[in-house]
Steps between C-alpha positions, in 0.01 A plus 500: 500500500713757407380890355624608165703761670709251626533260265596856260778563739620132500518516142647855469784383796565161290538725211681797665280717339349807667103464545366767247714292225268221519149593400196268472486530108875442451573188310700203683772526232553815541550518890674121470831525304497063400269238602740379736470837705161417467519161606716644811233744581176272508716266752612768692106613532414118584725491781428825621133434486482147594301482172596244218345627147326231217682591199183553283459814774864594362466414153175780496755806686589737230513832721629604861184487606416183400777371705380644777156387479615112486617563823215663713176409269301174671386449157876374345637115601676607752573282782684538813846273558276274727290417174187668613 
């Protein structure tokens, strides 16, 4: 499982934003320019992670840090690219 720290980075490298641009509380559609950069992003952090995301976990992300936590919270549907 991956820390937020690194998932932040990740997303701030995907975006080529620095890291202080990208706070917890900011909203999605403001750090995401379209939903296809969005779309980009989330399959960029499934390949990077290994991770592939239920979209009901997606369909609930309205911040930065919400993002984040679909990636490194046990409590999302995550599952791993073996299915586990």
């Amino acid at each position: 499982m991956r820390k937020p720290d690194e998932i932040r980075r990740l997303v701030a490298a995907q975006l080529d934003q620095p890291l202080d641009s990208l706070p917890d509380a900011l909203p999605i559609r403001e750090a995401v320019v379209d939903s296809f950069a969005l779309v980009e992003l989330v399959i960029r952090l499934q390949e990077e992670t290994g991770l592939q995301i239920n979209g009901d976990d997606m369909r609930r992300v309205e911040s930065v840090g919400d993002l984040i936590s679909v990636f490194v919270d046990d409590q999302h549907s995550c599952r791993d690219s073996a299915g586990t």
